[in-house]
C-alpha atoms as an extended CHARMM CRD file, in Angstrom:
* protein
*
       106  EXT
         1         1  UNK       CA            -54.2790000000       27.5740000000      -18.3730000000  PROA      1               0.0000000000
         2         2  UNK       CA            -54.9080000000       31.2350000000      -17.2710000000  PROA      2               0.0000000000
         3         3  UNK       CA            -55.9690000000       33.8920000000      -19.6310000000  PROA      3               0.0000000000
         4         4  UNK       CA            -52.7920000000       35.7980000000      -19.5700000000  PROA      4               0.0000000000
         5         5  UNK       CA            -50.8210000000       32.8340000000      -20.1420000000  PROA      5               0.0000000000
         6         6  UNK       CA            -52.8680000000       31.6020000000      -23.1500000000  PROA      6               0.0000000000
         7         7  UNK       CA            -51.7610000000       34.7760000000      -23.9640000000  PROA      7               0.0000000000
         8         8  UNK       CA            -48.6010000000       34.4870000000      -24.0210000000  PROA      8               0.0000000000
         9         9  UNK       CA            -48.4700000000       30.8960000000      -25.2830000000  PROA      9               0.0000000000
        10        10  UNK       CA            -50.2860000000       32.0680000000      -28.4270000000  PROA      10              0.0000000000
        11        11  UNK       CA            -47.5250000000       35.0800000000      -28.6210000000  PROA      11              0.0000000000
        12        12  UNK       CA            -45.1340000000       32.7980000000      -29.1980000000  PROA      12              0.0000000000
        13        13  UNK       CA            -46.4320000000       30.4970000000      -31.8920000000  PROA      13              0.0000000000
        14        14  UNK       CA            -44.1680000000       31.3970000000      -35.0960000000  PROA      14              0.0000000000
        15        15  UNK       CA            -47.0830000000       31.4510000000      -37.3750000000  PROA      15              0.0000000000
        16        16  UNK       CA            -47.7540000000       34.9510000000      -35.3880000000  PROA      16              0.0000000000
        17        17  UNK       CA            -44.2390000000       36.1980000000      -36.6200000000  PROA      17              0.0000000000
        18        18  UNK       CA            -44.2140000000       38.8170000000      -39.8070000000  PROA      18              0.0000000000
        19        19  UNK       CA            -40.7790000000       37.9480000000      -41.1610000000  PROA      19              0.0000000000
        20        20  UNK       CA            -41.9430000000       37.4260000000      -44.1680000000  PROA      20              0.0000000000
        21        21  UNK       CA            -43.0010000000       40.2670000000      -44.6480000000  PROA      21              0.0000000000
        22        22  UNK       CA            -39.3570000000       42.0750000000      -44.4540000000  PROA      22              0.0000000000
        23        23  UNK       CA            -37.2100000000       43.0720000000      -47.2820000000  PROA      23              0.0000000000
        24        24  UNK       CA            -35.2010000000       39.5320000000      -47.1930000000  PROA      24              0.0000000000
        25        25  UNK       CA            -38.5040000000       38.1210000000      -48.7370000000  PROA      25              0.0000000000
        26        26  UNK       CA            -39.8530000000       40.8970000000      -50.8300000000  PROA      26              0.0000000000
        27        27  UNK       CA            -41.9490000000       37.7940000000      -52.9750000000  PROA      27              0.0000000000
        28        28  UNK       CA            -43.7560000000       34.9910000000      -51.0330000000  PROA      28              0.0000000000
        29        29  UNK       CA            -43.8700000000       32.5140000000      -53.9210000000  PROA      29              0.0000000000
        30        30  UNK       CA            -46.2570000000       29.7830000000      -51.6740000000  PROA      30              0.0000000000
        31        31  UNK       CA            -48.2490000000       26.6680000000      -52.9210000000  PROA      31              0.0000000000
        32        32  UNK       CA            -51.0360000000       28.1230000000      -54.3100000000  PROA      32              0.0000000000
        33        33  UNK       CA            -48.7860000000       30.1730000000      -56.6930000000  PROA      33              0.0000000000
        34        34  UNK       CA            -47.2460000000       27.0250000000      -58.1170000000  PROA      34              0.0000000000
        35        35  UNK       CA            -50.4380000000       25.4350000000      -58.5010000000  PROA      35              0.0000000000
        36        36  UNK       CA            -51.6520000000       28.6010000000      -60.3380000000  PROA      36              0.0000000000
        37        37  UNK       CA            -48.7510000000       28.7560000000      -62.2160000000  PROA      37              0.0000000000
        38        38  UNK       CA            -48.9490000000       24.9090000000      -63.6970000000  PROA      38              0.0000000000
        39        39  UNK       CA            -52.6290000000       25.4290000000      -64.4160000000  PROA      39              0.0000000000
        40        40  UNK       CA            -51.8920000000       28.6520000000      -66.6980000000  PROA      40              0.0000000000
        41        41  UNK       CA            -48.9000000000       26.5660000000      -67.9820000000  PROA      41              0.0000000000
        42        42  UNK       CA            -51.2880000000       23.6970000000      -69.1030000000  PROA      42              0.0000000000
        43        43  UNK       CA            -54.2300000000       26.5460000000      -70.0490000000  PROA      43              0.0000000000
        44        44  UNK       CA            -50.9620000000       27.3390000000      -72.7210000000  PROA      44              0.0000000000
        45        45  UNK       CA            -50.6230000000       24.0230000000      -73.9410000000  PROA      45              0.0000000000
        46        46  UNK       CA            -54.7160000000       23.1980000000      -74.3650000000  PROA      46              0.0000000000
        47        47  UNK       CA            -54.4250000000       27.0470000000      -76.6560000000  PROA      47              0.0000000000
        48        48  UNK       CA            -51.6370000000       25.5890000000      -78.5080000000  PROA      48              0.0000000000
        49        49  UNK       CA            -53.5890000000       22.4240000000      -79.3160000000  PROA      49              0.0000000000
        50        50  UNK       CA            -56.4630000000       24.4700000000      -80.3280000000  PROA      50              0.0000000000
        51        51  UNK       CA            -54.6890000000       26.6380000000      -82.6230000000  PROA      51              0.0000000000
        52        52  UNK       CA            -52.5350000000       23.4710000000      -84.1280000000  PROA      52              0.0000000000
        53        53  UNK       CA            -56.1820000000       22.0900000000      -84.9850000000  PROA      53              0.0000000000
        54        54  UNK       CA            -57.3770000000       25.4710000000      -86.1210000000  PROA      54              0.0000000000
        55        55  UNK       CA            -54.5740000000       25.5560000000      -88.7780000000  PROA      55              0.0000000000
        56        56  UNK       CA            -55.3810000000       21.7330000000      -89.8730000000  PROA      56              0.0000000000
        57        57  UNK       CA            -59.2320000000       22.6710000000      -90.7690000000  PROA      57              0.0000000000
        58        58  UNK       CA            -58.2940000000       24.9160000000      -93.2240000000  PROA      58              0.0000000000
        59        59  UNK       CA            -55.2790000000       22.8900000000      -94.6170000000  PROA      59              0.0000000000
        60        60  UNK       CA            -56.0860000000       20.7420000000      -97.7500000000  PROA      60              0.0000000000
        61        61  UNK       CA            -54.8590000000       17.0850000000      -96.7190000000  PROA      61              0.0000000000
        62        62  UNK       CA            -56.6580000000       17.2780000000      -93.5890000000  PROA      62              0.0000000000
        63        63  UNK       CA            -60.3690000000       17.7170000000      -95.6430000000  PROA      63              0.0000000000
        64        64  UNK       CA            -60.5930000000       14.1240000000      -95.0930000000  PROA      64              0.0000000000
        65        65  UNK       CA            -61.3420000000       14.2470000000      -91.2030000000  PROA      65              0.0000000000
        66        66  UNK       CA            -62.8390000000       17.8600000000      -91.2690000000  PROA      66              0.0000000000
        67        67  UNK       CA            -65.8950000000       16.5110000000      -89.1300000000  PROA      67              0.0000000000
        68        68  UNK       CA            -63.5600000000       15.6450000000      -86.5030000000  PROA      68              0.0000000000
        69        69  UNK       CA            -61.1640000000       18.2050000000      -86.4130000000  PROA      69              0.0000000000
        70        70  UNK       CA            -64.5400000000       20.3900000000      -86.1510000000  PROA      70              0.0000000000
        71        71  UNK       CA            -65.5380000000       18.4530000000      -82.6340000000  PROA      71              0.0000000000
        72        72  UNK       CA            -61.9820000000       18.3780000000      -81.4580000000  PROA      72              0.0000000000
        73        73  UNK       CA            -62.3020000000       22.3940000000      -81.8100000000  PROA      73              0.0000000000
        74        74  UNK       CA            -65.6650000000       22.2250000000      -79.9570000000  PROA      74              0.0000000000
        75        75  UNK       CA            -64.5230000000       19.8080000000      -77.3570000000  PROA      75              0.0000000000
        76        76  UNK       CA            -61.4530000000       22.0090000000      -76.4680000000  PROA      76              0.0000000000
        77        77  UNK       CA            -63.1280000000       25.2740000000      -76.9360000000  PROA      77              0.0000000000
        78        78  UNK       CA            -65.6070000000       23.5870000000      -73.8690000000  PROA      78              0.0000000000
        79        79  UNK       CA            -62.8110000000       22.2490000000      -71.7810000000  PROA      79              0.0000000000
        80        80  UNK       CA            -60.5870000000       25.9650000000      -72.3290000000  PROA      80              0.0000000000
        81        81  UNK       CA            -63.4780000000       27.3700000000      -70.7060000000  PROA      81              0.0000000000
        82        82  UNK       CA            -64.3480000000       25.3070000000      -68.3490000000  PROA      82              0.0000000000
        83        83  UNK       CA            -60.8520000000       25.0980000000      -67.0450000000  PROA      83              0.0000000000
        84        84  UNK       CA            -60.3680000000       28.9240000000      -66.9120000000  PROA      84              0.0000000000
        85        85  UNK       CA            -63.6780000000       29.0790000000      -64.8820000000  PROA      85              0.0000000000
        86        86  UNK       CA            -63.1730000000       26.5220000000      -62.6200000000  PROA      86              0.0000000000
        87        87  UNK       CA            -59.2780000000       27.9770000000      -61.4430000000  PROA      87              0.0000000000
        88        88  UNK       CA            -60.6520000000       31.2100000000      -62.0130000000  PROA      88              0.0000000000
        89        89  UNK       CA            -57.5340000000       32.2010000000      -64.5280000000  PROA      89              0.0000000000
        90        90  UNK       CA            -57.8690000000       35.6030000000      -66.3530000000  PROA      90              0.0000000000
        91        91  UNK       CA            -56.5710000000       36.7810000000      -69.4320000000  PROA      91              0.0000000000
        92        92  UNK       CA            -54.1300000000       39.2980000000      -67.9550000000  PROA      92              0.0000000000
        93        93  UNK       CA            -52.6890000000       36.2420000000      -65.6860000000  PROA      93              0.0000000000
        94        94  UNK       CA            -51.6760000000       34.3970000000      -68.6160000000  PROA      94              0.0000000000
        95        95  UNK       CA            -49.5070000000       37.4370000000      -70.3370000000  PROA      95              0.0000000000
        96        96  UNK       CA            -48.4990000000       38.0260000000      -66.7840000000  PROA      96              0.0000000000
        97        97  UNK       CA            -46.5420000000       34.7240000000      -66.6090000000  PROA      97              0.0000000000
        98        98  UNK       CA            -45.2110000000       35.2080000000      -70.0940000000  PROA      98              0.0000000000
        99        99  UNK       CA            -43.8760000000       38.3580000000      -69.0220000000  PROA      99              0.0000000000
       100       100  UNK       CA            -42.1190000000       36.8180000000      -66.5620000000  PROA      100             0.0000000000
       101       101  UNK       CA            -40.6940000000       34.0130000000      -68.6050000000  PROA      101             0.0000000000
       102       102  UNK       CA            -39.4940000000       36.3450000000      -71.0470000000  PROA      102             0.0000000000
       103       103  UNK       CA            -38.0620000000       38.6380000000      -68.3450000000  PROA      103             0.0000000000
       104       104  UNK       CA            -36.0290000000       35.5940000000      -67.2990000000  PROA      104             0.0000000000
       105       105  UNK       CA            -34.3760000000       34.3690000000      -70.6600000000  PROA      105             0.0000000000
       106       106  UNK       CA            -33.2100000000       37.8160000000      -70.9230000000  PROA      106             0.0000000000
């Protein structure tokens, strides 16, 4: 194939086109933004199991299995962290997507 015609060829590949970059697709919601958005989601849910076991340590009836409720607080503390390192998630991307979930109830 000629160099002008390579070229060409290459011209007319579609992954060359900027359509979506027009005004009928102002957002570009791909792959990587649903995977980052089910790995906040479940971020959420390891908080909310934190702060569920937070609440037990300091209830009475649970003074039975403090020890563990202490290492289950420890062990998710670890895995929160780890988690939030390894996809890289940041505070302000977690109130980001409850912004948005709010903005669409209302």
């Amino acid at each position: 194939m000629k160099k002008e015609e390579f070229k060409r060829h290459n011209k007319d590949k579609r992954y060359y086109d900027d359509s979506y970059k027009r005004k009928e697709h102002p957002y570009h919601r791909g792959a990587k933004t649903f995977r980052q958005g089910r790995a906040i989601i479940f971020l959420e849910i390891m908080n909310i199991n934190r702060s569920t076991s937070k609440r037990q340590l300091n209830k009475p009836e649970f003074q039975s299995i403090n020890q563990i409720l202490i290492g289950e607080l420890k062990a998710l503390d670890m895995v929160i962290n780890k988690f939030s390192q390894l996809f890289e998630i940041k505070e302000h991307e977690v109130l980001e997507l409850n912004v948005r979930k709010i903005k669409k109830r209302i």
